[in-house]
C-alpha positions as CSV (number, residue, x, y, z in Angstrom):
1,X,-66.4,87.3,-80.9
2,X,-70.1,86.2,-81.1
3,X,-71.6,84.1,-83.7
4,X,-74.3,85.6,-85.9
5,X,-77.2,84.0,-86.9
6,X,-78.2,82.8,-90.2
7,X,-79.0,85.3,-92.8
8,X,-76.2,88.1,-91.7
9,X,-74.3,90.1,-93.7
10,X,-70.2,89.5,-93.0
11,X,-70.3,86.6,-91.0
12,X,-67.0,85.8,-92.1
13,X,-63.2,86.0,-91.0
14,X,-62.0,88.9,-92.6
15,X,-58.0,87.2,-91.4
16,X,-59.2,83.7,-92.6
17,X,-56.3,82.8,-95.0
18,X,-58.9,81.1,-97.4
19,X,-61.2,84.2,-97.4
20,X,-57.7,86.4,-98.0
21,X,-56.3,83.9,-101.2
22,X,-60.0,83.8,-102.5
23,X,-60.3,87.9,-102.1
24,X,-56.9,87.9,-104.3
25,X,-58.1,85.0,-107.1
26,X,-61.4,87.1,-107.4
27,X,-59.1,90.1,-107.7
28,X,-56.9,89.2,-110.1
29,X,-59.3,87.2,-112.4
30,X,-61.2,91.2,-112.1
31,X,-58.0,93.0,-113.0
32,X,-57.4,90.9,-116.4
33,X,-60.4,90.8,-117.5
34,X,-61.6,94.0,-117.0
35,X,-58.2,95.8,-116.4
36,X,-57.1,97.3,-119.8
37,X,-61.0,98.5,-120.5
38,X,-61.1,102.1,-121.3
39,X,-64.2,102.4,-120.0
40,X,-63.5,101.3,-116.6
41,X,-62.1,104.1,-114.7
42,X,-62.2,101.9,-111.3
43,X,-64.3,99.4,-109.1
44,X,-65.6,99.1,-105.8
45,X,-64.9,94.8,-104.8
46,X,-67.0,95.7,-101.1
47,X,-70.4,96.9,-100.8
48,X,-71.9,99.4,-97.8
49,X,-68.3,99.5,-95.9
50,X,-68.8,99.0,-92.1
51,X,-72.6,99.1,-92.6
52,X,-73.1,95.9,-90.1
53,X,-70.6,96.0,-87.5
């Protein structure tokens, strides 16, 4: 692939094992706290999907 300089969006590995197990804590710490709400009908965890390929 080719680097991107400073100040991209998603310069990250989405298949990075840290980035996956810190996508799941964030997740699950989301999902318990917010999870049983009844005024949460769902969430969005990405923002402008595929926006800066």
């Amino acid at each position: 692939g080719n680097p991107r300089k400073f100040g991209s969006r998603r310069h990250y590995c989405f298949s990075h094992q840290g980035y996956i197990q810190d996508c799941e804590r964030i997740t699950r710490v989301l999902a318990d706290r917010y999870g049983a709400d009844p005024r949460i009908h769902a969430w969005q965890i990405d923002n402008e999907y595929g926006c800066h390929d």
